[in-house]
C-alpha positions as CSV (number, residue, x, y, z in Angstrom):
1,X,78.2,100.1,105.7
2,X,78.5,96.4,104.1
3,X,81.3,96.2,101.2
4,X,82.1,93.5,99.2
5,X,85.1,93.6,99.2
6,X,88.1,92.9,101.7
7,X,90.5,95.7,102.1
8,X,94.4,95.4,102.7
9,X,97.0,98.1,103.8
10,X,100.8,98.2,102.8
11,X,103.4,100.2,102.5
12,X,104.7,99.6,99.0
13,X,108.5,98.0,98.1
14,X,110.8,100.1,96.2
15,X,112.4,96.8,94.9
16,X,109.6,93.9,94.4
17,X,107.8,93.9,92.2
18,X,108.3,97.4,90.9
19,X,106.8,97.9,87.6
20,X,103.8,96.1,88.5
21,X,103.3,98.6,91.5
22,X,104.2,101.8,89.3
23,X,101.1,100.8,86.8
24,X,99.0,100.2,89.3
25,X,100.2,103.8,91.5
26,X,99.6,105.4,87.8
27,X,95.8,104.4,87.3
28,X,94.9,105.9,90.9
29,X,96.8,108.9,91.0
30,X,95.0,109.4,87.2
31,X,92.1,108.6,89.2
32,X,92.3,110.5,92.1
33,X,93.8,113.5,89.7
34,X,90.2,113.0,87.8
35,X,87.7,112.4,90.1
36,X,89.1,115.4,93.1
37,X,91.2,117.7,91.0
38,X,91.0,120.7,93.6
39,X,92.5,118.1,96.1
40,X,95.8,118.1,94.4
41,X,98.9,120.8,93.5
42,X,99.2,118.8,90.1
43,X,96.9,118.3,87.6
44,X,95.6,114.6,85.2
45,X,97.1,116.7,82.0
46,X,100.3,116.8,83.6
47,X,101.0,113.5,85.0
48,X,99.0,111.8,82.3
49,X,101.8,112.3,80.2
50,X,104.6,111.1,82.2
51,X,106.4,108.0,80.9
52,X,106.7,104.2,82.9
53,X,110.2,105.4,83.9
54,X,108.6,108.6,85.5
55,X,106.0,106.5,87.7
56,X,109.0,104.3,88.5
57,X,111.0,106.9,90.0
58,X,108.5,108.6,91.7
59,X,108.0,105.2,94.0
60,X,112.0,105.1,94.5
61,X,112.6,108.2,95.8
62,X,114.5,107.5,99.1
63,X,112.8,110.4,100.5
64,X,108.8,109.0,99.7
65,X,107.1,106.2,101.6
66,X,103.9,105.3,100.0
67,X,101.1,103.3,101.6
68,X,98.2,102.0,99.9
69,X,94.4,100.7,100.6
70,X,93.5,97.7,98.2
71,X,90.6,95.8,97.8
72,X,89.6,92.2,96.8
73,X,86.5,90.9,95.9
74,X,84.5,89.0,98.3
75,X,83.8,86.6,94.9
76,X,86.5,87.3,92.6
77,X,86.1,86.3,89.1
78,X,87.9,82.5,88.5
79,X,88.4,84.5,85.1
80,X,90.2,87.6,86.2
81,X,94.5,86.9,86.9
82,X,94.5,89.7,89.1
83,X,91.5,91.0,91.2
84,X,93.0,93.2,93.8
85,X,92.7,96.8,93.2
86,X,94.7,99.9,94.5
87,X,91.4,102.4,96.2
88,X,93.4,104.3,98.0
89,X,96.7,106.2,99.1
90,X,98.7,108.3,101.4
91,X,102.2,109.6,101.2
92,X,105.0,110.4,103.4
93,X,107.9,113.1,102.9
94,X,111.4,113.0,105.0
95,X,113.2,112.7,107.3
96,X,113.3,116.9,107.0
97,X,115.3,119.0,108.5
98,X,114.1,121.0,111.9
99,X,114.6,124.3,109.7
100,X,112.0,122.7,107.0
101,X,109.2,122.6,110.3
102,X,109.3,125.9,110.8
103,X,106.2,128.3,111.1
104,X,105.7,131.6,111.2
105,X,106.3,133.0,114.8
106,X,102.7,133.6,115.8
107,X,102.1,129.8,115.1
108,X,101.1,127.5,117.9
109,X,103.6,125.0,117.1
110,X,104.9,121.9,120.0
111,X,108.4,122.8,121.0
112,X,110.7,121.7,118.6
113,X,113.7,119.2,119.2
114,X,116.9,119.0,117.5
115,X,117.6,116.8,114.6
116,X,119.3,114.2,116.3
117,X,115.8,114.2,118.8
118,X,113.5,114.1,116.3
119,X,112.3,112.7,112.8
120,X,110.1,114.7,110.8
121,X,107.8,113.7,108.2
122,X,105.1,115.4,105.1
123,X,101.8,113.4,105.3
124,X,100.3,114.0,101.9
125,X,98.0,113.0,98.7
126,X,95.7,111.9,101.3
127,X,93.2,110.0,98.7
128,X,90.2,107.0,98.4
129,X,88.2,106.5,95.3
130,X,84.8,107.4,96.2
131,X,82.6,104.3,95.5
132,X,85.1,102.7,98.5
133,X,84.1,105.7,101.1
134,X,82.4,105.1,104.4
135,X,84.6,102.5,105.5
136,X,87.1,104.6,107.5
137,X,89.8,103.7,104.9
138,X,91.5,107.2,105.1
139,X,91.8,107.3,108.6
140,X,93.4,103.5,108.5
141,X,96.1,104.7,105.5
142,X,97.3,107.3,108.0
143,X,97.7,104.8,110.6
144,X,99.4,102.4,108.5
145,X,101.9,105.4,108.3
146,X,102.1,106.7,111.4
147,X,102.9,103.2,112.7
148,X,105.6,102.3,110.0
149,X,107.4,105.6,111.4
150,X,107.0,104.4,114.9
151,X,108.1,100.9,113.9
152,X,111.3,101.4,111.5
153,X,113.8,103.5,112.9
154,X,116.6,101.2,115.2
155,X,117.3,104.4,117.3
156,X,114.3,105.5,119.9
157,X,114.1,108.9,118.5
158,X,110.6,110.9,118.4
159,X,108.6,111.6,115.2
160,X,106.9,114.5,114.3
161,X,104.4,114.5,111.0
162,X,102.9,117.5,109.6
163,X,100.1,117.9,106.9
164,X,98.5,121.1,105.5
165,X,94.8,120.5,105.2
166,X,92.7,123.3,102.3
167,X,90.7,126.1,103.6
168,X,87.3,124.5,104.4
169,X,87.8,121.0,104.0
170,X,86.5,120.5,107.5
171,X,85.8,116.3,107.3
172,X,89.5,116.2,106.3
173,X,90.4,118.3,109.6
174,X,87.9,116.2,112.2
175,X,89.7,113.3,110.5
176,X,93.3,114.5,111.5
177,X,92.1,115.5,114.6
178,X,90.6,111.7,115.5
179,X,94.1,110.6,115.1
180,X,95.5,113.2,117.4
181,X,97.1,116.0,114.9
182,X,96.7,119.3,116.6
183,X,96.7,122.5,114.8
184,X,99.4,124.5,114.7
185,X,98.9,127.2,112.2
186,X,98.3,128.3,108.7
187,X,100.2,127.9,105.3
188,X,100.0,129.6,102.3
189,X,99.7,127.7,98.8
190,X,102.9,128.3,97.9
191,X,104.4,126.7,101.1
192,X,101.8,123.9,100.9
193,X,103.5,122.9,97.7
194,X,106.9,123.1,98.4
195,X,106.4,120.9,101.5
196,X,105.3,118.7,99.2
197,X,108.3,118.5,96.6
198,X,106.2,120.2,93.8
199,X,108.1,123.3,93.5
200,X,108.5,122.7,89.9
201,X,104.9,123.3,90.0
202,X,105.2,126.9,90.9
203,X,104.5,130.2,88.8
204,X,107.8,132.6,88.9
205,X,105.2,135.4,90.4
206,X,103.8,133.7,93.9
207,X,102.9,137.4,94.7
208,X,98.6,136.6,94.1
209,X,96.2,136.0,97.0
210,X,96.3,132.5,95.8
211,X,99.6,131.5,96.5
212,X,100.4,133.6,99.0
213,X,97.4,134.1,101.3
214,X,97.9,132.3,104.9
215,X,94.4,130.1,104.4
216,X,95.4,126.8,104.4
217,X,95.7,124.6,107.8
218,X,98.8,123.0,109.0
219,X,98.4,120.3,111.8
220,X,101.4,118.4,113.8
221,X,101.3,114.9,115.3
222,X,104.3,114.1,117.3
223,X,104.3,110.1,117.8
């Protein structure tokens, strides 16, 4: 499919450039929250009404990396300062501990290594704006991750990422799988969101098929 535009993929500073990078995360996660609410654990009502400060911490956290797809016109506009556009996103969640990886016994999880062995990371808010579809970018934003985790560390130690895909989204799974995420289980709601950070997110009774039925599909990649 012909675009045109010219795509980029970064991994975004949590020093340069900071508040620049917080607007710009704010209009699409508003976006994304918008256009694919069932994607999400949080809703555009909620994180509408967070403040600059909020948006700025949540791209400091020293336990987030986010990565980012942006796009450039082919003929930008002499008349516009600033062209480039933030389409798409993907987040990652660690280092976690190896008792944060575990699944229920009847899982078909890789052996797991101690802490010291292995890294682990969240993949998650997997997300493109639609009218920027077809051009593979999802599949790129996770590889822009995955290689930053093989790329960083000064010790040789092994990584393992896990995601947690929705009950039927099954272009999402054939995605994962392309990059070589096996499956290794199902997650509940509830877990899906806590592996996420969200827990604030969470009703006090998790006791409903919706937050506690085992529906959801978790996938490993060990890089």
């Amino acid at each position: 499919m012909a675009s045109n535009f010219t795509y980029s993929l970064f991994r975004v500073s949590k020093e340069d450039g900071i508040a620049v990078s917080a607007q710009k995360y704010r209009d699409l996660r508003l976006k994304a929250l918008q256009t694919s609410p069932a994607s999400f654990s949080s809703t555009y009502d909620i994180e509408a009404a967070f403040s600059d400060a909020v948006w700025i911490d949540r791209l400091t956290l020293p336990d987030r990396e986010l990565f980012i797809c942006a796009t450039t016109p082919l003929n930008p506009d002499p008349l516009s300062p600033d062209a480039t556009q933030w389409i798409g996103q993907v987040t990652l969640r660690g280092p976690a501990s190896r008792a944060d990886f575990e699944l229920p016994e009847e899982a078909d999880q890789p052996p797991q290594k101690s802490d010291e062995e292995e890294e682990r990371w969240q993949m998650l808010s997997l997300f493109t704006l639609p009218e920027h579809r077809g051009h593979g970018l999802g599949g790129k934003l996770c590889q822009e991750a995955i290689n930053y985790l093989r790329s960083y560390r000064s010790s040789p130690r092994g990584v393992q990422v896990r995601l947690i895909v929705k009950a039927g989204n099954h272009v999402t799974v054939e995605l994962y799988k392309r990059l070589g995420f096996i499956h290794a289980g199902k997650a509940t709601l509830a877990e899906a969101i806590i592996a996420n950070g969200d827990e604030s997110l969470l009703p006090k009774n998790l006791d409903v098929p919706k937050f506690s039925d085992r529906q959801g599909a978790e996938f490993v990649l060990i890089a």
